[in-house]
C-alpha positions in Angstrom: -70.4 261.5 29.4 -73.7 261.8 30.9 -73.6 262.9 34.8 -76.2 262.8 37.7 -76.6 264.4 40.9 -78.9 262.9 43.6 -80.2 264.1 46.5 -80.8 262.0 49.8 -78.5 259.6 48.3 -77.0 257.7 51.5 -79.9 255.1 51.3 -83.0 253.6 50.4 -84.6 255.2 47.4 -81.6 257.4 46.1 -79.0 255.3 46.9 -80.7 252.4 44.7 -81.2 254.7 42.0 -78.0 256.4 41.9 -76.4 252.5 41.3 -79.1 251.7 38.7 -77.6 255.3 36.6 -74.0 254.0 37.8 -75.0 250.2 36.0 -75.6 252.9 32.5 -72.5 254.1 32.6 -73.8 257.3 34.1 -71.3 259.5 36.6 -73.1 260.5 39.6 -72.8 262.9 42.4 -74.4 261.8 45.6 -75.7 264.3 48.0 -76.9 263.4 51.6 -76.4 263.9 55.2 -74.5 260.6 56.4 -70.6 260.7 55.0 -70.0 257.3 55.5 -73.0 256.1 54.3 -72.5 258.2 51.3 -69.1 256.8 50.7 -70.7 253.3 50.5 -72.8 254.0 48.3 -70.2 256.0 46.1 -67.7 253.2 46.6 -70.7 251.0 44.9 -71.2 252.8 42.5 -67.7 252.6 40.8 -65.2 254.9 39.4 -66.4 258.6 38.4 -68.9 258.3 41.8 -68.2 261.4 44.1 -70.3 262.3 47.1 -70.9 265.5 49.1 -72.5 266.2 52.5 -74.7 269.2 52.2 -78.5 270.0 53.5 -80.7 270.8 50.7 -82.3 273.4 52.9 -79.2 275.2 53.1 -79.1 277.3 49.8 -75.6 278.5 50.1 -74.0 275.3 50.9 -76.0 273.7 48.1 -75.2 276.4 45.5 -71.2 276.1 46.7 -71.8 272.0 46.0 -73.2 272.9 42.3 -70.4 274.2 41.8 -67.8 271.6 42.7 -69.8 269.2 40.7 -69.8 271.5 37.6 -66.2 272.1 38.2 -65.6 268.1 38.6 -67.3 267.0 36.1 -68.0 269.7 33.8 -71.9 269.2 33.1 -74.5 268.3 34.6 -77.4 266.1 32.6 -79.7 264.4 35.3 -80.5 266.1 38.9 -83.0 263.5 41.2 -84.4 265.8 43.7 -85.6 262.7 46.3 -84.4 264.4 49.7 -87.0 264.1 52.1 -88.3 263.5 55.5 -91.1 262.3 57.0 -93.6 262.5 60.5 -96.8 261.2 61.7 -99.4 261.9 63.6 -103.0 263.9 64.0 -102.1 267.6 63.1 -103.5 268.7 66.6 -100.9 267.3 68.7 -98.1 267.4 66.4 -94.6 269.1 67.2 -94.8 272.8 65.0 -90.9 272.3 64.5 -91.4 268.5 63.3 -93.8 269.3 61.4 -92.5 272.3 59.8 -88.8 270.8 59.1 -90.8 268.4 56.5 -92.3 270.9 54.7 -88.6 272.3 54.6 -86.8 269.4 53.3 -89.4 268.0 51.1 -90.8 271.2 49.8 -88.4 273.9 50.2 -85.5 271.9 49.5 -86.6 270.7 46.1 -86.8 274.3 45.4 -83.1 275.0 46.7 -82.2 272.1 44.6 -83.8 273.0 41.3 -82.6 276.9 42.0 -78.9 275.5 42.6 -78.4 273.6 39.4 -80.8 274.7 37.3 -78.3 276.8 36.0 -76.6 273.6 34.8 -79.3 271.9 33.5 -79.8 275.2 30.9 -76.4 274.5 29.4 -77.0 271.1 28.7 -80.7 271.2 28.0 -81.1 268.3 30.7 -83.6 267.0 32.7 -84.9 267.7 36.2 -86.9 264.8 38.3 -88.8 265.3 41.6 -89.5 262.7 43.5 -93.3 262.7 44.9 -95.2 260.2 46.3 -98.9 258.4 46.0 -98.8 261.3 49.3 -99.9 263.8 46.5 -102.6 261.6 44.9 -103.9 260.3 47.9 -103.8 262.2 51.2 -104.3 260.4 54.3 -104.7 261.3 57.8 -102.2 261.4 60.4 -99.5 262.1 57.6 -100.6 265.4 57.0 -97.2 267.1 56.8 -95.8 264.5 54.2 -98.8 264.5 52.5 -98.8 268.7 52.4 -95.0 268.3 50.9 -95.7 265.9 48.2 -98.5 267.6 46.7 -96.1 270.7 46.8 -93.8 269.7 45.3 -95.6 267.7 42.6 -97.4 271.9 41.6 -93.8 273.1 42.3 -92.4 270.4 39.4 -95.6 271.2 37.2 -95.1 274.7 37.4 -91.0 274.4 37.1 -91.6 272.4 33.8 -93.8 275.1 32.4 -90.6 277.8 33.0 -87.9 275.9 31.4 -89.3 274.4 28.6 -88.1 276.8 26.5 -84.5 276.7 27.7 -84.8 272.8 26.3 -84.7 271.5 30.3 -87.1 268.5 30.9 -89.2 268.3 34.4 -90.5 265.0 35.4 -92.3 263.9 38.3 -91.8 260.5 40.0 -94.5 258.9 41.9 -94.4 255.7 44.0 -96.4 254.0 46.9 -95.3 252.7 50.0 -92.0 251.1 49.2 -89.6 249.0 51.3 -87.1 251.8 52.8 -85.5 253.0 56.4 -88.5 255.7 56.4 -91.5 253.2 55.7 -89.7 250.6 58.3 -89.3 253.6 60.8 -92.9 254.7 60.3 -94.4 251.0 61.1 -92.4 250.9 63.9 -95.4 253.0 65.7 -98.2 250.5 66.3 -101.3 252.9 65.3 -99.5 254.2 62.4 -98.7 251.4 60.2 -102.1 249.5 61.5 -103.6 252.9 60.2 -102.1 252.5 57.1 -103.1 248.9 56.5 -106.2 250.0 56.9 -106.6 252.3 53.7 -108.1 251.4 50.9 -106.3 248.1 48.7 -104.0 248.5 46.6 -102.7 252.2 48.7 -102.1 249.9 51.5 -99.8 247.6 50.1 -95.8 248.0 50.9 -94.1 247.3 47.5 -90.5 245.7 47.0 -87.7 248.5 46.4 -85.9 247.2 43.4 -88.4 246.8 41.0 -90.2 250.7 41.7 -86.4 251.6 41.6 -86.5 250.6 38.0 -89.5 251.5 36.9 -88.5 255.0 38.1 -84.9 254.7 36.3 -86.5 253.4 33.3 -88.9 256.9 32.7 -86.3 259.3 33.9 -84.0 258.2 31.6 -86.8 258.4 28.4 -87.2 262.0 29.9 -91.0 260.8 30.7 -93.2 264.2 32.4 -94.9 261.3 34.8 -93.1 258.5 36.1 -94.6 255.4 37.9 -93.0 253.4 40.3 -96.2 250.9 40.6 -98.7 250.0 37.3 -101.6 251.1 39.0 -100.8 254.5 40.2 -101.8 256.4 37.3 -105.5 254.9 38.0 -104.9 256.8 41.6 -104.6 260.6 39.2 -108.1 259.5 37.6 -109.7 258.6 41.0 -108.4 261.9 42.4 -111.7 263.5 42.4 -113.4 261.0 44.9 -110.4 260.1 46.7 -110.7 262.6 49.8 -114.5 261.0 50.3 -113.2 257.3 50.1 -110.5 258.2 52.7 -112.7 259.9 55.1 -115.7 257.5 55.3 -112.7 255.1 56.1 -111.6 257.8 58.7 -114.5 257.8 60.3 -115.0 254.5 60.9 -111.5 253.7 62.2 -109.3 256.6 63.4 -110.2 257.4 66.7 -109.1 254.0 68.0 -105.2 254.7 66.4 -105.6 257.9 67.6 -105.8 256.6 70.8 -103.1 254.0 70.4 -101.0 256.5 69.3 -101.5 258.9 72.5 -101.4 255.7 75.0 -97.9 255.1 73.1 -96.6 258.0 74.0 -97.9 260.6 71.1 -94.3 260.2 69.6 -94.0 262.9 66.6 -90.2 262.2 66.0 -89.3 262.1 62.2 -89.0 258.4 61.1 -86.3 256.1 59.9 -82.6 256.4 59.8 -82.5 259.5 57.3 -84.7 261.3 59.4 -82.5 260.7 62.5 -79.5 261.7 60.2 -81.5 265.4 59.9 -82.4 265.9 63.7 -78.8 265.4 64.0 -77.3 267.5 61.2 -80.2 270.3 61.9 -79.1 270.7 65.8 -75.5 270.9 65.1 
């Protein structure tokens, strides 16, 4: 028996891939904010899927889940750390606790998640995948914190692989552009954001299907893969890296004062996007 835990697993990207490790006969353990949305998804999933509502910023609550899923299932093989948040918006007139509570969930709470079951993963020489984004290849403006958080955590997962290599535990890195979920729909919803967006560079400004980065992803975590690709070009982005910060900027310059603008006239609205990140202002003001 092969088991799986996955973080922000009520929908979009982790709910996806915690059915595609359900279709392979894999057990999973779906962590999230949302109960009933979890349930859904566990109900999906078929027999052996359990769910647990915890915040992955919240180390005690997440090292008391660890251990309900060790105790349920006995092992644990796979852990997809994918919980995250995101905000836009010049850094200037962003909200500091916005702002901040991304780093938190995207950042700190991969850490809380790797420090909770890593434990797990040393028994059965398993394998731990972040979650990053083309964010960490390719930083653009107005998404500063996102952009801050996925380069973290894509040093936090370099450096994490380095430490447990010689316990036998795998660390891979997942990496995918903008893809069809509740936090890319929520982010287009602001006018000056998405037009900002669909003005970067081709192929960055593309929004890609779900399913098929879904599998992509599945497909390299499972072959234990140290980089992972959720679209054929991205590894081209990691040889770029060098002039990308120049590309972006001259493209700043000519266009981002007008969607800054827009984005004031609209009302300068630094809420965290999408469904999931409605779920956390909810779960972080109780």
């Amino acid at each position: 028996m092969t088991v799986a835990v996955v973080t922000g697993a009520a929908r979009g990207l982790g709910a996806l891939m915690a059915g595609k490790l359900a279709e392979r006969g894999i057990k999973v353990a779906l962590l999230g904010l949302e109960p009933e949305e979890l349930a859904l998804v566990a109900e999906k999933c078929g027999d052996g899927a359990a769910w647990w509502t915890v915040d992955v910023t919240d180390d005690t609550a997440l090292a008391a889940v660890a251990a309900e899923v060790k105790e349920r299932y006995g092992r644990i093989d796979i852990v997809v750390a994918n919980a995250g948040i995101a905000t836009g918006g010049p850094v200037e007139f962003s909200d500091p606790a916005t702002f901040n509570r991304v780093i938190q969930v995207n950042l700190m709470g991969s850490a809380s998640t790797a420090r909770a079951f890593l434990p797990a993963l040393r028994e059965s020489k398993g394998y731990f995948f972040q979650i990053a984004s083309l964010a960490a290849l390719c930083s653009a403006p107005m998404m500063a914190a996102y952009c801050a958080s996925k380069a973290g955590v894509e040093a936090f997962a370099h450096s994490l692989r380095a430490e447990v290599a010689i316990h036998g535990v795998g660390v891979g890195v997942g990496y995918l552009s903008w893809t069809d979920t509740d936090m890319v729909r929520g982010a287009d919803q602001d006018a000056a954001l998405r037009d900002m967006r669909n003005g970067l560079p081709s192929p960055a400004s593309k929004t890609y299907p779900l399913e098929p980065t879904v599998d992509r992803l599945v497909a390299g975590l499972l072959r234990r893969r140290p980089h992972v690709y959720g679209q054929w070009w991205l590894p081209a982005m990691k040889v770029a890296r060098p002039v990308i910060p120049a590309v972006i900027t001259r493209q700043s310059i000519k266009l981002l004062e007008g969607f800054e603008e827009r984005w004031k006239a609209a009302g300068a609205n630094t809420r965290l996007v999408g469904a999931g990140g409605a779920a956390n202002v909810t779960k972080h003001e109780e």
